[in-house]
N, C-alpha and C positions, 0 to 999 in steps of 0.2 A: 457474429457476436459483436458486441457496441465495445469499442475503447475503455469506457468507464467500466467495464464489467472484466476484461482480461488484463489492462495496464495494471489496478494497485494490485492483484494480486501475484502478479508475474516480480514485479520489484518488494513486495514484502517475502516473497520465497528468495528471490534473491539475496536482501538486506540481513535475513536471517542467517542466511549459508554465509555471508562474508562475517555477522559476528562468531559465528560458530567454529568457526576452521581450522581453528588451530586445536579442536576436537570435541568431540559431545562428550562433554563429561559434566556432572552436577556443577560444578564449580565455576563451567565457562555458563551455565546457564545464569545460576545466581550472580556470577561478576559482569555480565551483559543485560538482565534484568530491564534495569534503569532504560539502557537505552534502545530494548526492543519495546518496551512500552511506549515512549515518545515514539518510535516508527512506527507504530501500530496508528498511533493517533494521527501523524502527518500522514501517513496510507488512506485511511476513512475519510481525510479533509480532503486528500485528491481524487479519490471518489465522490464525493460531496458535489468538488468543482463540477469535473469531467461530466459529471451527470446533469447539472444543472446547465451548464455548457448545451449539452446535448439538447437537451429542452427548451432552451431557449433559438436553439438553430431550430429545431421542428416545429415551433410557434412562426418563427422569422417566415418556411417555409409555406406552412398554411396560411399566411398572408396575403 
């Protein structure tokens, strides 16, 4: 399996359980909201890279 495919998802399960911790309840969800949405979005840019990364080695390769 390619980096780009287990790294963001392994660090957004992550990011998620550190905002959560102090317990699943509605309230930590709505009071974390804000900033699980920005990680979601830095998570898909780091996939973006990683991927693009990747493509551009296996371009470099076939050269």
């Amino acid at each position: 399996m390619r980096k780009s495919t287990w790294l963001p998802v392994a660090l957004l399960i992550v990011g998620i359980a550190f905002y959560l911790y102090y317990g699943i309840t509605w309230n930590a969800w709505i009071e974390n909201l804000p900033n699980i949405l920005i990680y979601i979005v830095i998570i898909i840019a780091l996939r973006w890279a990683l991927r693009k990364k990747e493509q551009m080695n296996d371009q470099h390769k076939n050269q």
